[in-house]
C-alpha positions in Angstrom: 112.4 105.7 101.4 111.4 104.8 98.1 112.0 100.6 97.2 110.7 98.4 94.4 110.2 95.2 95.5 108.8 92.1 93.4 106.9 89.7 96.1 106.5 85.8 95.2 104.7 82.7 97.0 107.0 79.9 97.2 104.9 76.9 96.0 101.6 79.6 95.0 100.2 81.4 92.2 101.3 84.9 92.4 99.6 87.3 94.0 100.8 90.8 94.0 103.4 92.0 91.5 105.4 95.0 92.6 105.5 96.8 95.9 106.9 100.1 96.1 107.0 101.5 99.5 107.5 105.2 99.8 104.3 106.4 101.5 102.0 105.1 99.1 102.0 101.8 97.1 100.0 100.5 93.8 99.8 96.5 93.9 98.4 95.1 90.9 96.6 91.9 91.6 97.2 88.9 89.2 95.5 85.9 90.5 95.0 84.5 93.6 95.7 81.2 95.3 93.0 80.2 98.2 95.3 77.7 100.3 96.7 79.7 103.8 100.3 81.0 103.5 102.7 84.0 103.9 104.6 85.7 102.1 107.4 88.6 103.0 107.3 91.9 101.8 110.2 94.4 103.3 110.3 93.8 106.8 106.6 92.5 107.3 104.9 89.5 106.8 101.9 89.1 104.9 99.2 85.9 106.0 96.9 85.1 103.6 94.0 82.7 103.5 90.2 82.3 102.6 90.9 85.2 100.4 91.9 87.7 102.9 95.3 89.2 103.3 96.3 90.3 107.0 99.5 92.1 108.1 101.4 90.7 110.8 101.4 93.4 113.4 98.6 95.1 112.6 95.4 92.3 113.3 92.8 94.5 112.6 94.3 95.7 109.1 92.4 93.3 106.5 91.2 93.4 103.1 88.8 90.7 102.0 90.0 90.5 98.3 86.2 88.3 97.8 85.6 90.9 95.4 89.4 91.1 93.3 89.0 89.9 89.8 92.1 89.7 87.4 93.0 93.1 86.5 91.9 95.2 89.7 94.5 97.3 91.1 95.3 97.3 95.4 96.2 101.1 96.0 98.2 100.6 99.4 99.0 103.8 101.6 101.8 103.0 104.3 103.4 104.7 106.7 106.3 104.6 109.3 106.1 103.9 113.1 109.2 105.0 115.3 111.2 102.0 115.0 111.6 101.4 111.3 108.2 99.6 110.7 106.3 100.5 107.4 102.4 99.5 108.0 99.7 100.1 105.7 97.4 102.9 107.2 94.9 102.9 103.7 93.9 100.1 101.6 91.6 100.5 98.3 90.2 98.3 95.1 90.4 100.2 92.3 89.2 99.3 88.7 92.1 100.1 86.6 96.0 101.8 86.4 94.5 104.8 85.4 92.4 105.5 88.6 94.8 103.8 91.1 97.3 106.8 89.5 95.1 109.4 90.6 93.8 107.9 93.9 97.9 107.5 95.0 98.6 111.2 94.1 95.7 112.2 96.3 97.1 110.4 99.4 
């Protein structure tokens, strides 16, 4: 399944730009707002606060994003349970476009 989708907070500073589900995804990071929230991406929904980003049905997924500066690049690998849920099974912090290309055609 292969879906763009541009994720906003209500009421925040953006944090991710585009999502693109389809077995592997490349989130650039922009900036990022410290005050607790959610936002919705597909059929999930994302809780974020003291810089940490944790997906809703998957507690022990979390990436710390202490260590995100403007420009980094979240290389997100998800994959499909038997109901329809996509869930991210890899996340990495990457340095630039150029090596968040390569590390999603190695996934």
């Amino acid at each position: 399944m292969n879906m763009l989708k541009k994720l906003t907070l209500a009421g925040a500073a953006a944090l991710l730009t585009t999502l693109v589900c389809a077995g592997e995804t490349i989130d650039q990071f922009t900036s990022l707002d410290t005050s607790e929230g959610y936002f919705w991406g597909d059929d999930m929904v994302y809780y974020y606060t003291n810089f940490t980003i944790i997906q809703d049905y998957e507690s022990d997924e979390r990436l710390s994003l202490k260590s995100l500066s403007p420009g980094d690049w979240l290389v997100i690998s998800y994959q499909s349970d038997n109901i329809g849920r996509m869930t991210a099974k890899q996340i990495l912090i990457v340095p630039d476009e150029e090596t968040a290309r390569s590390v999603k055609r190695a996934m």
